[in-house]
Each structure stands twice: as C-alpha cells, then as structure tokens.
C-alpha positions as CSV (number, residue, x, y, z in Angstrom):
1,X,-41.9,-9.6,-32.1
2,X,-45.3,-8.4,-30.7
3,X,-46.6,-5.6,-29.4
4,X,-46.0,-7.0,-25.7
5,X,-42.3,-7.9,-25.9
6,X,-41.8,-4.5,-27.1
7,X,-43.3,-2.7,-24.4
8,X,-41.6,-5.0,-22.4
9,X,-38.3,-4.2,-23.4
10,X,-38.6,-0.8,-23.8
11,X,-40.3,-0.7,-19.8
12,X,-37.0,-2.7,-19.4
13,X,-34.9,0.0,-20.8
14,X,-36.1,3.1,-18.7
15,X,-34.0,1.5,-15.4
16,X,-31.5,2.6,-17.5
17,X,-30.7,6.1,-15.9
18,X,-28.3,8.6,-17.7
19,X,-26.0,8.8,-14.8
20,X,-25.2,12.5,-16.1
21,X,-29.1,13.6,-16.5
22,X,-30.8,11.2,-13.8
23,X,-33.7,10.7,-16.4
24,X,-33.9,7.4,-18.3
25,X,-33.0,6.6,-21.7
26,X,-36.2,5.9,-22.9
27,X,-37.5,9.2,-22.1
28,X,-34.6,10.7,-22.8
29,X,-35.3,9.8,-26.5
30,X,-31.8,7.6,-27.0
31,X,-33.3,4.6,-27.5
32,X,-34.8,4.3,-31.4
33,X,-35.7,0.8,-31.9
34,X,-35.6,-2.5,-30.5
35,X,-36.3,-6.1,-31.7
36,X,-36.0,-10.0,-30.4
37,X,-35.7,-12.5,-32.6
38,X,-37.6,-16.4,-32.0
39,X,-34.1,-17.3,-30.5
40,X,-33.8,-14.6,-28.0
41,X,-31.6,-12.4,-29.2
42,X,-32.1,-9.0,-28.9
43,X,-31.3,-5.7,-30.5
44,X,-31.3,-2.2,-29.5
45,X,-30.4,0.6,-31.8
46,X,-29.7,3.5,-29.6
47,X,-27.8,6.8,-29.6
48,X,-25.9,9.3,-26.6
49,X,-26.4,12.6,-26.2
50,X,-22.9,13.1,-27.7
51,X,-20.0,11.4,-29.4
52,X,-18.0,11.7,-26.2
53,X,-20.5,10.9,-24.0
54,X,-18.0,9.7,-21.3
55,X,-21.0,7.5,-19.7
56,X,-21.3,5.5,-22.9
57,X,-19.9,1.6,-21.8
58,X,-21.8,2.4,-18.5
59,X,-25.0,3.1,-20.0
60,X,-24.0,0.0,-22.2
61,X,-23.8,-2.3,-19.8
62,X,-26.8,-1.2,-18.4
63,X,-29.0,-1.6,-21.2
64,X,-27.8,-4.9,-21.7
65,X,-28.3,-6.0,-17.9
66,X,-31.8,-5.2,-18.0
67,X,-32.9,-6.6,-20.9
68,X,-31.0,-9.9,-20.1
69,X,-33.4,-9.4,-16.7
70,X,-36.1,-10.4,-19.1
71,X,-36.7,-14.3,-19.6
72,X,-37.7,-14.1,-23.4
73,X,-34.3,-12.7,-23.6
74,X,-30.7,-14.9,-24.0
75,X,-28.1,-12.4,-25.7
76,X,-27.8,-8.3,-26.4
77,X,-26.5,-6.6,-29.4
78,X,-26.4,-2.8,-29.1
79,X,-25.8,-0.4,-32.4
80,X,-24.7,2.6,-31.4
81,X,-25.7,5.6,-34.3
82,X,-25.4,8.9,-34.9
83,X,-27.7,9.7,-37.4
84,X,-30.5,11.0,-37.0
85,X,-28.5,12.9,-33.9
86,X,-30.0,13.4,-30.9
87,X,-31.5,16.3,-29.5
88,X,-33.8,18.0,-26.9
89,X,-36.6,17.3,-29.5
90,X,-36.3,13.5,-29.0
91,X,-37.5,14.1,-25.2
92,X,-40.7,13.4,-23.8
93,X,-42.6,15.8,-21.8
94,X,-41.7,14.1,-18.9
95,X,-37.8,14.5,-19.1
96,X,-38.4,17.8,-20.2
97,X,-40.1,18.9,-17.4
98,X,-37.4,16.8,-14.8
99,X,-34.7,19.2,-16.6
100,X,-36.3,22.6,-17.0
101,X,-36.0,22.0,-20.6
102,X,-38.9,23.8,-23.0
C-alpha cells in the first residue's frame, strides 16, 4: 500500500466521531494501523478507550462505512486490541485541546 492510500484511509477514518467524546478516532489515537491489500481488502487495527466502551459496534460500523466510501476499497476487517492500551498520551494536540485535556 502507498503512502497515498494510507493517508486516504486514515482521512477516511476521522468521520468517524466518538459519539461519547465528539472528537474523531484518528485524533483520538484509537486507530494504530491500517493496510489494503491488491484485492481491496482492508484492515484496521484499532482500539476503544475502554473494554466496555458501550459505543464499540457503533464506532464499528462506522469505520467500516467510511472506508467502504473509498473506491480502492471492496471489504473491512477490524481487530480490535488492547495492548498497547489506550490513553490520553495517544491524543493529538488537537483533541487535547477540544477536551481541555493537558
């Protein structure tokens, strides 16, 4: 995958708002990789701010709705993980400052 698809899936991913926070994943820090193979089919290793995260199959479907948006790609697999865990670290600057976080 090149540089371009990335950065295309990953602008595709931050109209994916944390209903809970109203700041997007991306910036948010939840999303740690993503890939697309030659026969569209795309991964996302992501993370919630918690195990119970009642949000979860919302945020879900929402990631894979917007990637499917994109014409390069024709199926979604999304690996939830818990390690490394998130935190307030994994923020940019920019949701840090939309929640009065330092």
């Amino acid at each position: 995958m090149d540089k371009a698809m990335e950065e295309s899936m990953y602008g595709a991913l931050e109209n994916v708002i944390d209903p809970e926070l109203g700041i997007d994943i991306v910036n948010l820090g939840l999303v740690y990789g993503v890939n697309l193979d030659d026969e569209g089919n795309a991964g996302v290793e992501m993370t919630l701010t918690s195990m119970g995260c009642p949000m979860g199959p919302q945020i879900m479907g929402q990631v894979e709705h917007c990637l499917l948006e994109l014409p390069e790609v024709k199926d979604v697999q999304i690996a939830i993980v818990w390690n490394p865990p998130w935190d307030k670290d994994k923020m940019t600057r920019y949701a840090k400052i939309a929640l009065g976080v330092s």
